[in-house]
C-alpha positions as CSV (number, residue, x, y, z in Angstrom):
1,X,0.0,0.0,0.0
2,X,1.3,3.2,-0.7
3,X,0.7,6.8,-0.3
4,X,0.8,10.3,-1.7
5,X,1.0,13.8,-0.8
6,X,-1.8,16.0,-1.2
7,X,-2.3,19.6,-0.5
8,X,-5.0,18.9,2.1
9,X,-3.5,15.7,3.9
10,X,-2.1,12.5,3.0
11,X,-4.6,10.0,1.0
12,X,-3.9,5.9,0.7
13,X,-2.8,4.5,-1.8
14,X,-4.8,1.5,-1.2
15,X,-3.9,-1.1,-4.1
16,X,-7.5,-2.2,-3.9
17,X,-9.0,0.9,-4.2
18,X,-11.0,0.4,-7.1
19,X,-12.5,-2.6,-6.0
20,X,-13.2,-1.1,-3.1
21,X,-15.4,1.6,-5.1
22,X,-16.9,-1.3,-6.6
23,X,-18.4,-2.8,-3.4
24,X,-19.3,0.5,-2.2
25,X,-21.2,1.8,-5.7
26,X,-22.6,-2.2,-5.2
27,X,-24.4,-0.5,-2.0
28,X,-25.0,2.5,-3.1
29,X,-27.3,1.1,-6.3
30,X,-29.3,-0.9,-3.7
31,X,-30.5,2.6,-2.3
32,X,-31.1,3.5,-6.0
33,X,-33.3,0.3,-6.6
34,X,-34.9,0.8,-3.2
35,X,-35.9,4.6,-4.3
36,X,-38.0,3.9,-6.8
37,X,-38.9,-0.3,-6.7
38,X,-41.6,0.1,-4.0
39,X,-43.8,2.3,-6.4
40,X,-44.1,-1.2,-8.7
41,X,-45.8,-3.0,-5.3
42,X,-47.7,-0.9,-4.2
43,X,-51.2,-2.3,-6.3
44,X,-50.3,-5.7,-4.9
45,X,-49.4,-4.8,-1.0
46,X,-52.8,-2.6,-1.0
47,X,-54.7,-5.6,-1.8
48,X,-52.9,-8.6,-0.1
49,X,-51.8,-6.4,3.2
50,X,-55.4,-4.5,3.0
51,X,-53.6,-1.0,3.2
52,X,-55.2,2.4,3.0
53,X,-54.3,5.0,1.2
54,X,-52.9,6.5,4.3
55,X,-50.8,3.7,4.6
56,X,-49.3,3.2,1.1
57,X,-48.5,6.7,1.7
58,X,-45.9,5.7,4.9
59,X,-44.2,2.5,3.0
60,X,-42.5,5.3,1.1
61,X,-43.0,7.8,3.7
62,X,-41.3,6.4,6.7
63,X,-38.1,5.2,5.0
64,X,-37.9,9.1,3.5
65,X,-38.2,10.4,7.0
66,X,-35.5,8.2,8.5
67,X,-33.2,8.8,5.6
68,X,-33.3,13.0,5.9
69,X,-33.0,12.9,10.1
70,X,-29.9,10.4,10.4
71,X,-27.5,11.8,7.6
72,X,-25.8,14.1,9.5
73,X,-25.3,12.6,12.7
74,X,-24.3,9.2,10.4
75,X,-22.0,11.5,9.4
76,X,-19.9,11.6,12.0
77,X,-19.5,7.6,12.9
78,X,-17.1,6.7,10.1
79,X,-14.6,8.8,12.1
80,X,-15.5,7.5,15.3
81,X,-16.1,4.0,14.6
82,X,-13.8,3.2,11.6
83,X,-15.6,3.1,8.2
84,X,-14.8,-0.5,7.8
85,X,-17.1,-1.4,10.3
86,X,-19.7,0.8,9.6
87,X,-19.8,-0.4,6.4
88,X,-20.5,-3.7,7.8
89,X,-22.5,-2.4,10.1
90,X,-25.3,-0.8,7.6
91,X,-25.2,-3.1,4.7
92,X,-26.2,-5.5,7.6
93,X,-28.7,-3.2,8.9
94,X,-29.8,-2.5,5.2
95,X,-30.1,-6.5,4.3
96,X,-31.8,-7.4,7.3
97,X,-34.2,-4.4,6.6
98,X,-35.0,-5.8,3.1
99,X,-36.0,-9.4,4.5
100,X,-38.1,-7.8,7.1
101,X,-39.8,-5.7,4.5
102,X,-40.3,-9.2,2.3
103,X,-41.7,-11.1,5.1
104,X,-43.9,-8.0,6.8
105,X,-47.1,-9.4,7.6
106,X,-49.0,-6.3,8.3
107,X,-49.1,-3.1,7.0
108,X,-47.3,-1.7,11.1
109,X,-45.0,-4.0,10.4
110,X,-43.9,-3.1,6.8
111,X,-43.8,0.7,7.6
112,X,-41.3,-0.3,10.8
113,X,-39.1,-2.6,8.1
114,X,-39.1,0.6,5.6
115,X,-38.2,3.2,8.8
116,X,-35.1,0.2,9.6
117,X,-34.2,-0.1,6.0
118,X,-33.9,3.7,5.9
119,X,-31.2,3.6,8.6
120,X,-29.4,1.5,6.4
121,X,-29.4,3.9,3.8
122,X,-28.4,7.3,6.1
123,X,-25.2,5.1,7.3
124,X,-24.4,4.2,3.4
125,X,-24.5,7.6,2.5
126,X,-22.1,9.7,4.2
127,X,-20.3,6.7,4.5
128,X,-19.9,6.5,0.7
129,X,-18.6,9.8,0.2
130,X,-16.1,9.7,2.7
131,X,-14.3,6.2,1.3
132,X,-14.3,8.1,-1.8
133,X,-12.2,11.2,-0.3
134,X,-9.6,8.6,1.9
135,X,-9.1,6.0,-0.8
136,X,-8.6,8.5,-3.8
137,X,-6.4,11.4,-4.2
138,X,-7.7,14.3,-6.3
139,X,-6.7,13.2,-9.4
140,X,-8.4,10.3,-9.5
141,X,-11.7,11.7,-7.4
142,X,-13.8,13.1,-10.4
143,X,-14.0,9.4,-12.1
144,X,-14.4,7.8,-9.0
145,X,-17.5,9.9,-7.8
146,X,-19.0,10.0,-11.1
147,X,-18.6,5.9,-10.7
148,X,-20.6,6.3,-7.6
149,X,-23.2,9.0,-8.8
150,X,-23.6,6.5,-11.5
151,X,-24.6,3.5,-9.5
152,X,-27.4,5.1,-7.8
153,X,-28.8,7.3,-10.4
154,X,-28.6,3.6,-12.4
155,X,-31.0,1.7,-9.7
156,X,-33.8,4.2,-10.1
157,X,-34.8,3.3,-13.2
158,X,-33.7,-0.5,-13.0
159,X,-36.0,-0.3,-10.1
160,X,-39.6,-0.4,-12.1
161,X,-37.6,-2.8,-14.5
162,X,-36.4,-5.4,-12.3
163,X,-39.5,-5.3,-9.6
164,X,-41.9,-5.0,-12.4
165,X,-40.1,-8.4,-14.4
166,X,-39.8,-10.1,-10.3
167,X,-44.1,-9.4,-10.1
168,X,-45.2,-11.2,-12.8
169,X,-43.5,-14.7,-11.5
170,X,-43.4,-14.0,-7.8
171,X,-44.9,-12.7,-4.7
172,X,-44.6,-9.0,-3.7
173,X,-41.8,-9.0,-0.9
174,X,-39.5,-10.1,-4.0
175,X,-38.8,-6.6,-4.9
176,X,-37.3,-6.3,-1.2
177,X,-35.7,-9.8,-1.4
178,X,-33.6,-9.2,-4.1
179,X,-31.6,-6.8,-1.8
180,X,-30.3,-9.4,0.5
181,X,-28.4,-11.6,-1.8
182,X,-26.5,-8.6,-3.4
183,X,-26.3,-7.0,0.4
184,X,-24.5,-10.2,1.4
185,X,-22.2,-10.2,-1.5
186,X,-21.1,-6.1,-0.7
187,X,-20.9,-7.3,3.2
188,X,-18.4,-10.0,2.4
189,X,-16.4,-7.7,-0.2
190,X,-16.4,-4.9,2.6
191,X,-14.9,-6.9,5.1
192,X,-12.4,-8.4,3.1
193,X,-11.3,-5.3,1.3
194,X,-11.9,-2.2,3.0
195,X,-8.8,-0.8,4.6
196,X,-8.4,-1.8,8.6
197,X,-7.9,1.6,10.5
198,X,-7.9,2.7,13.9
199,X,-10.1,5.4,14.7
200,X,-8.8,8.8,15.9
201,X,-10.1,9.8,19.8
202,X,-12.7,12.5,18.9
203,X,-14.8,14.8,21.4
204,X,-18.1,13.6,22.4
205,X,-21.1,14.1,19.8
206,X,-23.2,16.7,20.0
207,X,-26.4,15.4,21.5
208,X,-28.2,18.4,21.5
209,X,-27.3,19.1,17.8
210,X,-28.5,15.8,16.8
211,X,-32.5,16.0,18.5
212,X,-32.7,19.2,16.9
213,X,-31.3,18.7,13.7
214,X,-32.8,15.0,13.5
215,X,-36.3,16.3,14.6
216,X,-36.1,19.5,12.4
217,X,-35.4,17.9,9.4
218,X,-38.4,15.0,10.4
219,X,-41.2,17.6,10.8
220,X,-39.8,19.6,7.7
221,X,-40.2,16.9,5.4
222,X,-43.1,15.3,6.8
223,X,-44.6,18.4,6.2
224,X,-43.3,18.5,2.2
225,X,-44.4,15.2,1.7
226,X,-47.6,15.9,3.1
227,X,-48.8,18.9,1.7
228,X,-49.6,17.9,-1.9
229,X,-52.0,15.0,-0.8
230,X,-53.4,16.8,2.3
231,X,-53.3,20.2,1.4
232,X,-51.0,23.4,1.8
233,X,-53.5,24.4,4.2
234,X,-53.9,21.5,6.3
235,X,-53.0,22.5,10.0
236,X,-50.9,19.8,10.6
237,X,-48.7,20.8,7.6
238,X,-48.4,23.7,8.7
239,X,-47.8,23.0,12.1
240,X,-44.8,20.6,10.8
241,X,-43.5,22.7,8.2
242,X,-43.6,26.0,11.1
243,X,-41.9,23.1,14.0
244,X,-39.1,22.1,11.8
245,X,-38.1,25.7,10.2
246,X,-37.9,27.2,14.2
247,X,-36.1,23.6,14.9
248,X,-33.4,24.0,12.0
249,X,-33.4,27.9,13.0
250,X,-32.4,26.6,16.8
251,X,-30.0,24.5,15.4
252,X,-27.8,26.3,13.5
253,X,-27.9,29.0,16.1
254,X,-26.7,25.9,18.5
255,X,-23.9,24.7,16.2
256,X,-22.6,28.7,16.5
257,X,-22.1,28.2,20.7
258,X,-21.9,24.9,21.7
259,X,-18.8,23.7,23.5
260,X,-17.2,20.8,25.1
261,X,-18.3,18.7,22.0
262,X,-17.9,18.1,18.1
263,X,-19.8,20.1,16.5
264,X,-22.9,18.1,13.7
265,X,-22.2,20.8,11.3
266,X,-18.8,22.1,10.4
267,X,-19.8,25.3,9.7
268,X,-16.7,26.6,8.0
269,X,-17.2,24.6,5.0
270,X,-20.1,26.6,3.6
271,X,-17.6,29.4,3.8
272,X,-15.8,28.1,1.1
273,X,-16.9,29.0,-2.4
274,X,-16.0,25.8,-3.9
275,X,-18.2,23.9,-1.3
276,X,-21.2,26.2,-1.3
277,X,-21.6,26.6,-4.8
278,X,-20.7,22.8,-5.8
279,X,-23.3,21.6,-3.4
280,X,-25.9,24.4,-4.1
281,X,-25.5,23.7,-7.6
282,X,-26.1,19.8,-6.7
283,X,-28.7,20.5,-4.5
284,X,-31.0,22.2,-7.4
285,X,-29.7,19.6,-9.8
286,X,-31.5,17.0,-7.7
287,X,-34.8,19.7,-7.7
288,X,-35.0,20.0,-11.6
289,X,-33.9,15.8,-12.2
290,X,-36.2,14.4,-9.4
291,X,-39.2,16.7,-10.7
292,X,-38.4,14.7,-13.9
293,X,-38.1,11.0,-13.0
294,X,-41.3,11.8,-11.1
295,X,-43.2,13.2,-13.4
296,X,-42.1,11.1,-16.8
297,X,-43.5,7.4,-15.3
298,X,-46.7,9.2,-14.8
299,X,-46.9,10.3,-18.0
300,X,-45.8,7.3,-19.4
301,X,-48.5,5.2,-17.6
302,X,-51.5,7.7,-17.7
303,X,-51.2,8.9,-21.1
304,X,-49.3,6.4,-22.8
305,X,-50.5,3.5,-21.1
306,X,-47.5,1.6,-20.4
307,X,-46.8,-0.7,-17.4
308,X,-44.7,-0.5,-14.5
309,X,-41.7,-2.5,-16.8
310,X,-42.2,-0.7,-20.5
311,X,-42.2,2.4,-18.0
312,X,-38.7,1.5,-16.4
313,X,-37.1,0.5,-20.0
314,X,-38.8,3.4,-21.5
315,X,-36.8,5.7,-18.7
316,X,-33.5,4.3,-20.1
317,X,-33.1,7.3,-22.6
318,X,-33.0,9.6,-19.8
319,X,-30.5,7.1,-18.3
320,X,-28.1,6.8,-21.3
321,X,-28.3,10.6,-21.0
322,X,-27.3,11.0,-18.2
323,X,-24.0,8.4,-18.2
324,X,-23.0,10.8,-21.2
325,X,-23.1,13.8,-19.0
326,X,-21.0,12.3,-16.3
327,X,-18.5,11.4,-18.6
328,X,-18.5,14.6,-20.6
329,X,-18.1,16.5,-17.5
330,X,-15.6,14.9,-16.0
331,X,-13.2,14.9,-19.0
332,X,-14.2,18.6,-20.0
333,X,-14.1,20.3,-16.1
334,X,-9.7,18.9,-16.0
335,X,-9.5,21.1,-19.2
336,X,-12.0,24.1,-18.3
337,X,-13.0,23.7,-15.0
338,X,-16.7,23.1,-13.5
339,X,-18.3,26.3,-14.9
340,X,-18.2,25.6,-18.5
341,X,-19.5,21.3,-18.3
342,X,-22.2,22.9,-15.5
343,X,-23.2,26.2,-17.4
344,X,-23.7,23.5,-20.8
345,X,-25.8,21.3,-18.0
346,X,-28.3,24.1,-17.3
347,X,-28.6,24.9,-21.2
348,X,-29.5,21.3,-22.1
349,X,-31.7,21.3,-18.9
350,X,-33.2,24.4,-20.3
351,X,-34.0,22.9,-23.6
352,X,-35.3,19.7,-22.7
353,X,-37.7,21.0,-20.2
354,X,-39.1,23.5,-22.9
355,X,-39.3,20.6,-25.4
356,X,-41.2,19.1,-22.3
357,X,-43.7,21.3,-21.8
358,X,-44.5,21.6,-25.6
359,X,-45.6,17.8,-25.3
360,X,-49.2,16.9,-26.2
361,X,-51.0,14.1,-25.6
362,X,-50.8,12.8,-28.6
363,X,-46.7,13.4,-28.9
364,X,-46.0,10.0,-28.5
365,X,-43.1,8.6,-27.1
366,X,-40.5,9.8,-29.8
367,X,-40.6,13.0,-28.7
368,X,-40.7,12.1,-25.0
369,X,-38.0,10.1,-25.2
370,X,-35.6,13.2,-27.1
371,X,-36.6,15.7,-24.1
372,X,-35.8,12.7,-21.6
373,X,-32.1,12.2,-23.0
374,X,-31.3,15.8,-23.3
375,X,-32.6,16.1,-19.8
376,X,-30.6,13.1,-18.7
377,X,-27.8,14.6,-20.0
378,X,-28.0,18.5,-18.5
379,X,-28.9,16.6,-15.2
380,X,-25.9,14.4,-15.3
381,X,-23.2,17.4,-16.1
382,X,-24.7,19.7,-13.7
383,X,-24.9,17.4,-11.0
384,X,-21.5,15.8,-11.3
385,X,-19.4,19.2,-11.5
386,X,-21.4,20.0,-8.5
387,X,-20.5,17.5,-6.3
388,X,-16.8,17.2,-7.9
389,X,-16.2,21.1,-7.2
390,X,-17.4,20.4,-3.6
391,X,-16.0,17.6,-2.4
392,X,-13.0,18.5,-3.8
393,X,-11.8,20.8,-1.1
394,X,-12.6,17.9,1.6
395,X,-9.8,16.7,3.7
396,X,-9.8,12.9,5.0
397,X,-10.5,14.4,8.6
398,X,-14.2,16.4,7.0
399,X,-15.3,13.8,4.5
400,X,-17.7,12.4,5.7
401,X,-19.2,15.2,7.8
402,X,-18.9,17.5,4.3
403,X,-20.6,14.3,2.3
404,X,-23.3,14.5,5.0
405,X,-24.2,18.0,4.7
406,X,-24.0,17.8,0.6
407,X,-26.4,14.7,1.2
408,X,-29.0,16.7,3.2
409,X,-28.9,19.6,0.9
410,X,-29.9,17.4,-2.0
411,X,-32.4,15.2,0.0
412,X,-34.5,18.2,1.5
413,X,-34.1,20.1,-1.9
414,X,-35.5,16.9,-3.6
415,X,-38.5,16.8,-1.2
416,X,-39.1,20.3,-1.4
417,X,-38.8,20.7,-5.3
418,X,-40.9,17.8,-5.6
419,X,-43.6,19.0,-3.7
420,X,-43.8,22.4,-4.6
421,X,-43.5,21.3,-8.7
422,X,-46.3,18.3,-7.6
423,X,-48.7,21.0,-6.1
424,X,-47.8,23.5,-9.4
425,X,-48.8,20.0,-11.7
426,X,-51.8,19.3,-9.7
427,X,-52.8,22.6,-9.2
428,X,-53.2,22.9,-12.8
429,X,-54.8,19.4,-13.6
430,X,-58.0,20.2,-10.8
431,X,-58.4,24.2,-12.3
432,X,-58.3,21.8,-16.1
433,X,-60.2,18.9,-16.0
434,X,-64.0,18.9,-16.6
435,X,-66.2,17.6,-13.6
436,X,-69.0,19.1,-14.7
437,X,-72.1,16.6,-14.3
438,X,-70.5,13.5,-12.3
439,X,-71.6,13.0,-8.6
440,X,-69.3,14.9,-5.8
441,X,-67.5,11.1,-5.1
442,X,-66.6,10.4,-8.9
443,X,-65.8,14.2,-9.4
444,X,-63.5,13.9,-6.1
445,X,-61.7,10.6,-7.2
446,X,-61.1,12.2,-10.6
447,X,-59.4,15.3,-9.2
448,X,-57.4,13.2,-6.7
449,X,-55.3,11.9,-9.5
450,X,-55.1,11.1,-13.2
451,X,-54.8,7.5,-12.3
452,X,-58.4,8.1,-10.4
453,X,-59.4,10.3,-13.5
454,X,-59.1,7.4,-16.2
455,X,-60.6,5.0,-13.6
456,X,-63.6,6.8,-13.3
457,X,-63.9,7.4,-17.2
458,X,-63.8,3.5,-17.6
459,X,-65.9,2.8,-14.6
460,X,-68.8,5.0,-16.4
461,X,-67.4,4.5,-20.2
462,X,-66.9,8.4,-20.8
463,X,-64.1,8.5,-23.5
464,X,-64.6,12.7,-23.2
465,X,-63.9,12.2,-19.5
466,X,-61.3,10.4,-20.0
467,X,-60.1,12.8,-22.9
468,X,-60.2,15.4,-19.9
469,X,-58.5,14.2,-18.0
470,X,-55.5,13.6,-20.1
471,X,-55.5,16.7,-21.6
472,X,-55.6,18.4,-17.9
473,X,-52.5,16.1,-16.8
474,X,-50.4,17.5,-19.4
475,X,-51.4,20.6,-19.6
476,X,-50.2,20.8,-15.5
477,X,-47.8,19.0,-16.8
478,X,-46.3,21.8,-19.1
479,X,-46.9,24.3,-15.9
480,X,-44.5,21.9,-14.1
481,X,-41.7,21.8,-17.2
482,X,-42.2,25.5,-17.8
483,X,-41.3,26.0,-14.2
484,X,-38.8,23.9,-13.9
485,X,-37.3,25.5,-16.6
486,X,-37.1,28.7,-15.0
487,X,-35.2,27.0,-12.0
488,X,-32.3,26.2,-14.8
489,X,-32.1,29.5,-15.9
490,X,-31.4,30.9,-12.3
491,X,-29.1,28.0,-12.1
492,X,-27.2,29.3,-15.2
493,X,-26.9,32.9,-14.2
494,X,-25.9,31.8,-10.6
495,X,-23.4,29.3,-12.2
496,X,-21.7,31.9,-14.9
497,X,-22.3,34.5,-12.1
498,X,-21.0,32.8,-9.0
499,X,-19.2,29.5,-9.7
500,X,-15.7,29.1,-8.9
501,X,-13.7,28.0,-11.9
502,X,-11.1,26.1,-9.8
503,X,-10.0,22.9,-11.5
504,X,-10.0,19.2,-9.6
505,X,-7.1,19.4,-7.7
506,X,-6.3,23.4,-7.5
507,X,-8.4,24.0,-4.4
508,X,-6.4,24.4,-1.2
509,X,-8.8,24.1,1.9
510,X,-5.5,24.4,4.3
511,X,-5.2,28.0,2.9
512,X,-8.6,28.9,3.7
């Protein structure tokens, strides 16, 4: 083993390095699958674990929830622990999860299995990006976190794919199943590759900064998730949303005074340009790409009537896209820097989200499928020279606490864009579609959803209502891409405006 000088400390040369990146991008596309594989079940678990609404709602819910309150404070146990055993430690957690969440009898017991398999997930994360900053000096960081951008951003759409091909031969807890044999493999790579270390003696975590940070970020996004089904005026989301802005408020006004322990948040890194830009610019790369793998399926299905596979493969243009923008970014940002691959990013964004919005029900996939690989593409420069330009400046000593807060930034952004572009799509779909004449439960379930809409049109056999209804989903729809193609153009200005130009490799966080 061997090891080189950097300007911000001294990284290993571990021979196995690139194996090593292997296993982990192994764990980190089982979080990718788990994203988006639920969404192919939830028809069958409604009917064989009798679940409401309410409680299709937590499946997804509950494993979000967990995700966004444990990130930072897993954050800091790869330091304190040794990340070889945490990474033991959570793809155990994460493969025991998945069998629970097979073998879940009851609804209770499902949403407890998804809350588990979400602590899983919050120790991968951090955990991931911090490997990535010891194993790998700067040189070599760009390919190896576009390698692990990859793997995730690959599971979402193999999710649908794979759950949607494991349905039609076997029972629902397959989609969870699957995870444990691949969990296994990564658990016994971990332990016989990752690097043995002994962890440095640290001050003791910050308790308080954890309940308030944890419970913040909790109410916050229970209230984001909540508000498009039950309503921006609901009083309990607003009640949550209220709670867990004064909670983060306290909480960052904690991190400023509190003594005798280790900080959550190391405040000093949003001081540097490189780091708040990079993960800004990530953070509303995740917005504007989430929005999209959201929003395509439902087109796909409603309007174009595919199933939960033909959906995943259809997906797979936004996908290729994307793989071409890692790789274009990464090789043009050692000759340019991050501004030019990113400011391209937000232009092709730009485009494909005005080709978007032009798209008519009767568009046909063609053109859905050019908007989705331009997308893909802006999504997957922008997001990459984002997270290279900020985890750049990290030292071995802040990786995983600087991966942590990068991690948060684009989970909560992800819930928030996501609700607020949901509530500007379905906004626009109940002001559209035509009611007019149905009874108050049929002209309820049709503005609930489009699904609901075309269910009710075939339940009475009204080809104008179901006519409608389509025509009201894309025309919300275009709202949404018109939308989020303002978002790329503020990211452009702020980028070409903003952005430090610094080069993989030039930053020096030991000067700043």
């Amino acid at each position: 083993m061997a090891t080189v000088a950097t300007p911000e400390t001294t990284v290993v040369r571990d021979p196995h390095r690139w194996w090593t990146l292997a296993v982990t991008s192994l764990a980190m596309l089982l979080i990718g699958l788990d994203t988006t594989v639920l969404n192919v079940a939830l028809p069958t678990l409604s009917e064989d674990l009798h679940a409401s609404t309410s409680q299709l709602q937590w499946f997804a819910d509950a494993y979000l929830l967990v995700l966004a309150s444990l990130l930072l404070p897993a954050g800091m146990l790869g330091d304190r622990w040794g990340r070889r055993p945490l990474m033991l430690a959570a793809l155990t957690v994460f493969g025991l999860g998945s069998a629970w969440c097979a073998y879940a009898g009851s609804p209770g017991s499902l949403i407890a299995a998804r809350a588990f398999l979400g602590l899983g997930a919050a120790l991968l994360i951090p955990l991931a990006f911090s490997l990535l900053v010891v194993l790998f000096d700067r040189d070599e960081r760009p390919k190896a976190m576009a390698v692990l951008g990859l793997s995730t951003m690959i599971g979402m759409p193999l999710g649908p794919i794979i759950g949607g091909e494991l349905l039609r031969h076997f029972w629902w807890g397959s989609v969870f199943v699957m995870n444990v044999p691949v969990a296994a493999v990564a658990l016994v790579a971990s332990w016989w590759l990752l690097p043995r270390e002994r962890p440095a003696a640290r001050p003791p975590i910050d308790l308080v900064g954890v309940a308030l940070s944890s419970i913040g970020l909790v109410s916050l996004t229970f209230g984001l998730i909540e508000g498009p089904s039950r309503g921006w005026g609901s009083p309990l989301v607003g009640v949550t949303i209220v709670v867990g802005l004064l909670l983060t408020v306290a909480f960052l006004r904690w991190e400023r005074s509190v003594t005798g322990a280790e900080p959550l948040l190391d405040r000093s890194l949003w001081w540097i340009p490189e780091f708040r830009w990079g993960a800004l610019a990530a953070s509303l790369a995740s917005v504007v790409g989430f929005v999209a793998l959201f929003t395509a399926p439902l087109y796909l299905q409603a309007i174009l009537g595919t199933d939960a596979l033909g959906t995943g493969l259809r997906l797979l243009p936004m996908l290729g896209g994307l793989m071409l923008g890692f790789v274009v970014a990464v090789r043009l940002a050692t000759v340019t820097g991050p501004r030019l691959p990113m400011a391209i990013g937000f232009v092709a964004v730009i485009g494909a989200a005005a080709l978007g919005a032009t798209t008519r029900v009767d568009s046909g996939y063609g053109a859905t499928a050019t908007w989705l690989a331009v997308f893909g593409v802006g999504f997957g420069m922008v997001l990459i020279s984002g997270q290279n330009l900020a985890v750049d400046i990290l030292s071995t000593e802040r990786a995983a606490a600087g991966g942590a807060l990068i991690q948060v930034m684009r989970q909560v952004s992800s819930v928030l864009g996501i609700a607020a572009l949901v509530s500007v799509l379905n906004t626009s779909y109940r002001g559209s579609v035509d009611v007019s004449g149905l009874p108050a439960e049929a002209a309820d379930a049709v503005k609930d959803s489009v699904s609901g809409g075309l269910a009710v049109a075939a339940r009475l056999g009204s080809p104008d209502l179901a006519t409608s209804v389509k025509d009201a989903f894309v025309s919300g729809m275009s709202d949404q891409m018109w939308v989020t193609c303002a978002l790329a153009v503020v990211g452009l200005v702020l980028t070409l405006w903003k952005l430090p130009n610094t080069r993989p490799g030039e930053a020096d966080l030991e000067d700043r």
